[in-house]
matplotlib code that plots the C-alpha trace (Angstrom):
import matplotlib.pyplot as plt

x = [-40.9, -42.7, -46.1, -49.3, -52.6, -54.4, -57.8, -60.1, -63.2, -66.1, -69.3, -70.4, -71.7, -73.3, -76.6, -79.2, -81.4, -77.6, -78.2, -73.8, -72.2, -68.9, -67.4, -69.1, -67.9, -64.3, -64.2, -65.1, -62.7, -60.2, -61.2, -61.4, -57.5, -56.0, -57.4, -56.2, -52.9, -51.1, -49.7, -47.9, -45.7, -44.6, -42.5, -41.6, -41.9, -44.1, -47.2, -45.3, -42.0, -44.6, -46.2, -42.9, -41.3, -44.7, -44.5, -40.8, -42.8, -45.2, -43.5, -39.7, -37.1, -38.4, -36.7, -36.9, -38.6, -41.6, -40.9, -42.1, -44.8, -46.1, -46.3, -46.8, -43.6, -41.2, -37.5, -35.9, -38.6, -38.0, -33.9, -34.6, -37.0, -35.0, -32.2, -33.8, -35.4, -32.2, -30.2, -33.0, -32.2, -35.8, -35.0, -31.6, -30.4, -28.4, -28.0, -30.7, -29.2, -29.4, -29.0, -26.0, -27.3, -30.7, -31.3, -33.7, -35.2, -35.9, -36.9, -34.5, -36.0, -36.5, -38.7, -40.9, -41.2, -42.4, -44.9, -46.1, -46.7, -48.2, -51.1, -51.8, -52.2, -54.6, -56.5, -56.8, -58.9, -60.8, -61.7, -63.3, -64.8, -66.6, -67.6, -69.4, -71.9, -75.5, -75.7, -77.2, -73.9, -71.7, -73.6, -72.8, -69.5, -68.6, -70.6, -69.0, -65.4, -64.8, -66.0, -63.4, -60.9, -61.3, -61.8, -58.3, -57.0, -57.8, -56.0, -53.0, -49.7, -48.5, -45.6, -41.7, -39.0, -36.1, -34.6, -37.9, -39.6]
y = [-73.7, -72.6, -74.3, -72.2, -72.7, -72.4, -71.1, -72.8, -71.2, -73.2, -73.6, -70.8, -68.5, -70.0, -70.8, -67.7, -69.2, -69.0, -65.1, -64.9, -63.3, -64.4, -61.4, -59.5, -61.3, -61.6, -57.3, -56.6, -58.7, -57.1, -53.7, -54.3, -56.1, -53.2, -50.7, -52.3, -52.6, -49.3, -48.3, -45.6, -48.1, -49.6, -45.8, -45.9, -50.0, -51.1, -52.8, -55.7, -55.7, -55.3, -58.8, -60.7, -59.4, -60.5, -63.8, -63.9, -63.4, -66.5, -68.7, -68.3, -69.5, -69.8, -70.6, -67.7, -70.3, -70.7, -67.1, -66.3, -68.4, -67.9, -64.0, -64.4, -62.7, -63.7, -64.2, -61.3, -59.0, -60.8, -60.9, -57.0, -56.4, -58.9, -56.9, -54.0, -55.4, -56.9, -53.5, -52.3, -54.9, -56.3, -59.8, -62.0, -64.3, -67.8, -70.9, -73.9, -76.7, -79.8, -77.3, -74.7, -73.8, -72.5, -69.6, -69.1, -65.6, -65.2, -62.1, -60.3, -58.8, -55.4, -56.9, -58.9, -56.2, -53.5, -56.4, -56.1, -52.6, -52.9, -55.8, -53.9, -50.6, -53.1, -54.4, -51.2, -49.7, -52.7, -52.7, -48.6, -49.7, -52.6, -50.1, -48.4, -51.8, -52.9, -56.1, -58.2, -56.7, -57.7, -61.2, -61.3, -60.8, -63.2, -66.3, -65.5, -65.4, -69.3, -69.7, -67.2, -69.0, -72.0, -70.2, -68.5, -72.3, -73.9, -71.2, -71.4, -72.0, -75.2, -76.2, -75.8, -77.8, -76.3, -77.0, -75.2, -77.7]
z = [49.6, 52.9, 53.5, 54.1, 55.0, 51.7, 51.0, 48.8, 47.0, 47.7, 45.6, 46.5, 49.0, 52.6, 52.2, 52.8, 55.8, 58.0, 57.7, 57.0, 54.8, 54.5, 52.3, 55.1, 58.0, 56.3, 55.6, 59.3, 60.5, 58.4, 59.3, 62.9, 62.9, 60.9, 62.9, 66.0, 64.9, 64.8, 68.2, 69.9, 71.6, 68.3, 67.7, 64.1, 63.6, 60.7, 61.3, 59.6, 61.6, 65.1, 63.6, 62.7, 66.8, 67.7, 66.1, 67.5, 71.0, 70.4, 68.6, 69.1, 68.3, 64.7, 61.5, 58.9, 56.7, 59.3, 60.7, 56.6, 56.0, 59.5, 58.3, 55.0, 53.5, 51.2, 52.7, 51.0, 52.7, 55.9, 55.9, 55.3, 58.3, 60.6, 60.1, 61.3, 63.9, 65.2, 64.7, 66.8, 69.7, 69.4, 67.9, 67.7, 65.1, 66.2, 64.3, 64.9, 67.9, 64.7, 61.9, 61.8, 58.3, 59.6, 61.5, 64.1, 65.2, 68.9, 70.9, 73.3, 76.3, 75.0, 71.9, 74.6, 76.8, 73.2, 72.3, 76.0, 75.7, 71.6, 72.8, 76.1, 73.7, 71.6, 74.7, 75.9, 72.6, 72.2, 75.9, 75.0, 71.7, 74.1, 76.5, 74.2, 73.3, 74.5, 76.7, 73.4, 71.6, 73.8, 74.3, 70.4, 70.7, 73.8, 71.5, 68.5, 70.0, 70.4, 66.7, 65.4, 67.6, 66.0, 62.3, 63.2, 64.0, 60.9, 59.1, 60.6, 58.4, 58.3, 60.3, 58.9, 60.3, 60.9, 57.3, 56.2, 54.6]

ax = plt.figure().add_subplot(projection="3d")
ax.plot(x, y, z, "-o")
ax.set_aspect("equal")
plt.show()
């Protein structure tokens, strides 16, 4: 079974004199990401085979076991859109170096080069959407961004070997 970063209900919400909402902070967050991700370079990719070539990208050569936890599918769903992906040309399939039982999902050049053009689409809108802030907005945003770094850190899946435990 593939490990995952697990999140825990606390107590209760943060206390009122932080000002945060975190069902507020967590729904903008949300909103912003999926409206980021669609992109005319991605052609008729789903948002979800765009994250598993981009995983591929950043994290390659991955197991399918980590490759699935990392994106939070379950392995029949992920055989199906790695098969796609691969009859596409974007990623390539070849058996681990300690393990010839485990496969491990790398990129080929054409899948870095669309994941190239999908974050640049990405930067690009943000970069507009920034444009379009106050100084104290921006100010906001460039303080907050090392915090949600770190947030985004301690999420992270846990590790798979290559025999995905």
């Amino acid at each position: 079974m593939a490990r995952t970063a697990q999140v825990q209900a606390s107590d209760g919400p943060l206390s009122a004199p932080s000002g945060l909402d975190p069902a507020r902070l967590r729904i903008a967050l949300a909103r912003v990401s999926r409206r980021l991700r669609p992109t005319g370079a991605a052609g008729r990719l789903t948002t979800t085979e765009v994250d598993v070539l981009l995983v591929a990208v950043r994290r390659g050569p991955a197991s399918m076991s980590d490759m699935a936890a990392f994106c939070g599918l379950n392995p029949t769903m992920l055989s199906r859109l790695v098969a796609r992906l691969e009859r596409s040309g974007l990623l390539e399939r070849h058996a681990g170096a300690t393990d010839r039982r485990v496969w491990l999902l790398s990129a080929t050049p054409a899948g870095s080069a669309l994941v190239d053009k999908v974050l640049a689409e990405r930067d690009d809108a943000l970069s507009h959407l920034l444009e379009e802030l106050s100084p104290p907005e921006l100010a906001a945003l460039a303080a907050a961004t090392p915090v949600l770094e770190t947030l985004a850190e301690r999420l992270k899946p846990a590790p798979v070997d290559e025999a995905g435990r």
